[in-house]
C-alpha positions in Angstrom: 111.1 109.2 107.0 108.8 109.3 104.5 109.2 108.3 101.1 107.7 110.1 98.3 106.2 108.0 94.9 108.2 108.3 92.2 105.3 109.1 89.3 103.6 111.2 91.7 105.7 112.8 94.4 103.1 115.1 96.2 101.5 111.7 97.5 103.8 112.1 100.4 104.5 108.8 101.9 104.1 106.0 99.3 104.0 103.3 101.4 101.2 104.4 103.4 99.4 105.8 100.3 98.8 102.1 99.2 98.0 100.7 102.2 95.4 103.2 102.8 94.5 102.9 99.5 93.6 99.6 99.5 92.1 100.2 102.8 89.6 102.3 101.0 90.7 104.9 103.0 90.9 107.3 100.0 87.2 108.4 99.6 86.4 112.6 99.2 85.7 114.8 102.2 81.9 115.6 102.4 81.9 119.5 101.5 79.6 121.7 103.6 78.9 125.1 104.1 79.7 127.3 107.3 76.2 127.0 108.9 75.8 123.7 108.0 79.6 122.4 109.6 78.4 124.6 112.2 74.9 122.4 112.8 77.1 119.3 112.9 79.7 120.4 115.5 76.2 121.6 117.6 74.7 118.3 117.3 77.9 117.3 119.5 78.2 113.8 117.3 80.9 115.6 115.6 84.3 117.9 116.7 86.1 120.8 115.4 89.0 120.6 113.7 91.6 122.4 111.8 94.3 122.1 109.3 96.7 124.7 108.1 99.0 124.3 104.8 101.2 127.0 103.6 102.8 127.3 100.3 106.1 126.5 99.4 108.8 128.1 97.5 110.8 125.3 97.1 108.2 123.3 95.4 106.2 125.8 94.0 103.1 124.2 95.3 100.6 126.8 96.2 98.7 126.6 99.4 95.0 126.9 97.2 96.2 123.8 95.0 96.9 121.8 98.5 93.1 122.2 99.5 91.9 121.5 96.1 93.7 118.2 95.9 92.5 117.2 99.5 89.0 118.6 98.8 89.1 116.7 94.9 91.8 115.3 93.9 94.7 112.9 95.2 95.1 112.2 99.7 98.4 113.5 100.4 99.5 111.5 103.9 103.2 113.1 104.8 106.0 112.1 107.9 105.0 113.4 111.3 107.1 112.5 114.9 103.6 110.4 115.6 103.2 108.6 112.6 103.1 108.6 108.7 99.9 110.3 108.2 97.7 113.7 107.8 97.9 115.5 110.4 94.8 118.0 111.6 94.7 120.0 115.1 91.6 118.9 117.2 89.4 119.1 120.7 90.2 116.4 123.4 88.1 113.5 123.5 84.5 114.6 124.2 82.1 112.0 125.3 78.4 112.4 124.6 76.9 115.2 123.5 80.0 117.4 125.1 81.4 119.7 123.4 84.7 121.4 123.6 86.3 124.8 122.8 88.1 125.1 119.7 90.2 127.9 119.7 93.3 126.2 120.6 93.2 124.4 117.5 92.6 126.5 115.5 95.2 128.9 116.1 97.5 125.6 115.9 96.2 125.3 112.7 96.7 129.3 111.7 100.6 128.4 113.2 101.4 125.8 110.6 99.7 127.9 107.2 101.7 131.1 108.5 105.3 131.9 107.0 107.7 130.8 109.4 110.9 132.3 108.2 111.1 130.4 104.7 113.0 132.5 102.4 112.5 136.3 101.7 109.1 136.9 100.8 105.8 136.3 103.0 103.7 133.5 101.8 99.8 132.8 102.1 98.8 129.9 103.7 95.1 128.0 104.1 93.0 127.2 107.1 90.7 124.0 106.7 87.7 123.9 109.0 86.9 120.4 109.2 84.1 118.2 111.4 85.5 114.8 112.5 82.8 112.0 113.6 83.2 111.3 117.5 82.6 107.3 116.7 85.2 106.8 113.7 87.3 104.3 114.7 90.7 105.9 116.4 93.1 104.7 118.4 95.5 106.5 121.0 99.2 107.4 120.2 100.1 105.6 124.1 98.2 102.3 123.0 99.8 102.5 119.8 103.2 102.0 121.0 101.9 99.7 123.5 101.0 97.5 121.0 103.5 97.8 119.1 106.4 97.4 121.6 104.1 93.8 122.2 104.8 92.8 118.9 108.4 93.5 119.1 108.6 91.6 122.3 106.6 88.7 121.5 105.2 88.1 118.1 108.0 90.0 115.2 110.4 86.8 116.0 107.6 84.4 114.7 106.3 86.8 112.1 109.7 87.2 111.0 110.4 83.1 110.5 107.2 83.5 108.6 109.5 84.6 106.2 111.8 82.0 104.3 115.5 82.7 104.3 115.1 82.8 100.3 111.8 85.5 100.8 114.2 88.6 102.4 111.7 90.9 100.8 109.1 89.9 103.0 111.2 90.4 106.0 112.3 93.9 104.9 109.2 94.9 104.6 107.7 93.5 107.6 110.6 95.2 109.6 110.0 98.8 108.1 106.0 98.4 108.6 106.4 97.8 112.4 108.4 101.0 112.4 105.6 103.6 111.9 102.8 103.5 113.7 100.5 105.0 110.6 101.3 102.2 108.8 100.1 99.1 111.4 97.0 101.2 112.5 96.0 101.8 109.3 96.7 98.1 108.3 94.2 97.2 111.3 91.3 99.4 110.3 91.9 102.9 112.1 90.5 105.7 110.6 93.1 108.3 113.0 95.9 108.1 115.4 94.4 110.9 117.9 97.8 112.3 119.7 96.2 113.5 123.6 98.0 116.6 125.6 96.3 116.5 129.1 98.8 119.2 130.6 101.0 122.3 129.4 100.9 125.0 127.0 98.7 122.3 124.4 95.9 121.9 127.1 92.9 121.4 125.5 94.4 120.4 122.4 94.8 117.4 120.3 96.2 116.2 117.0 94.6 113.4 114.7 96.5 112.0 112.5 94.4 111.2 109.9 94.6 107.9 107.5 90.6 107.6 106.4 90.3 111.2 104.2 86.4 109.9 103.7 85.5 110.7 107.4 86.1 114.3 107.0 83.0 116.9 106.5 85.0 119.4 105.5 83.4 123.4 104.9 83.2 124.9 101.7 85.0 128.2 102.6 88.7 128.2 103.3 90.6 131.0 105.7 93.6 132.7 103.7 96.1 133.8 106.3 99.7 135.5 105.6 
């Protein structure tokens, strides 16, 4: 579960906002316009990738002040099943120049900034098109858990006598670390988590979840979808 700062709630996760922050993870996304995004994802040293936000009654946070504040301002990184994290819908892995259809994630994307059923009135949501370096630094969801059911086997018993018996803080806060994988890759240097789908209704898509906001090229003109 995430946990939200308590000067500055929209941060999201707080935990993860400092550690990325002192990661130096919390650089602006490179703005672009449509033919130049376009170029990029041609090139194939980049990939095509989407996020949709949608606005929210409850908060009264508007879906055009969420891409402001990823575009300018502060890097929101909320909960997620894989991972503390921002979350964007993507292409496989494509090696090389290859280059893969995007639709799929985009209409992922169009999903997520489309009402759902939240109260009485329709509400306007954004779609970010976004180009995502092929050689960031990423690691898979699968090896995540690998390694982190390796440290849970053989190394949190000796990181945990690390800590003395009058140091429970450190031991606390070792223990909720190793349960989120955004918070140990982003510890080790990943810039994304990239979630794959190799069969099923998500073929040909992926999610990244993203902990490095300066990787992101992101273009200029936002979709406005109800």
């Amino acid at each position: 579960m995430g946990v939200s700062h308590p000067q500055f709630p929209l941060h999201g996760d707080c935990t993860l906002y400092e550690i990325t922050k002192q990661r130096g993870f919390h650089g602006l996304p490179k703005e672009v316009s449509e033919e130049e995004i376009n170029k990029l994802i041609s090139s194939g040293s980049y990939v095509d990738s989407y996020r949709g936000v949608l606005s929210d009654n409850k908060s009264g946070l508007d879906h055009t002040k969420m891409v402001q504040d990823f575009k300018y301002g502060e890097f929101f990184q909320g909960k997620g099943i894989y991972g503390q994290g921002m979350y964007i819908a993507t292409t496989p892995t494509a090696f090389g120049k290859q280059i893969f259809d995007s639709s799929e994630a985009r209409k992922f994307a169009v999903k997520y900034a489309t009402d759902r059923g939240r109260g009485s009135s329709r509400l306007q949501g954004s779609v970010m098109r976004m180009a995502i370096p092929k050689n960031i630094k990423e690691i898979t969801y699968d090896d995540m858990l690998m390694f982190l059911d390796k440290i849970k086997a053989i190394g949190k018993e000796n990181i945990t006598k690390i800590s003395s018996d009058e140091d429970t803080n450190k031991d606390w806060l070792m223990k909720r670390i190793l349960k989120d994988p955004g918070y140990v890759a982003a510890l080790m240097g990943y810039e994304a988590i990239r979630v794959e789908y190799t069969d099923g209704i998500q073929m040909g898509l992926n999610y990244l979840v993203i902990l490095n906001r300066g990787i992101v090229t992101i273009q200029d003109r936002v979709e406005t979808v109800l």
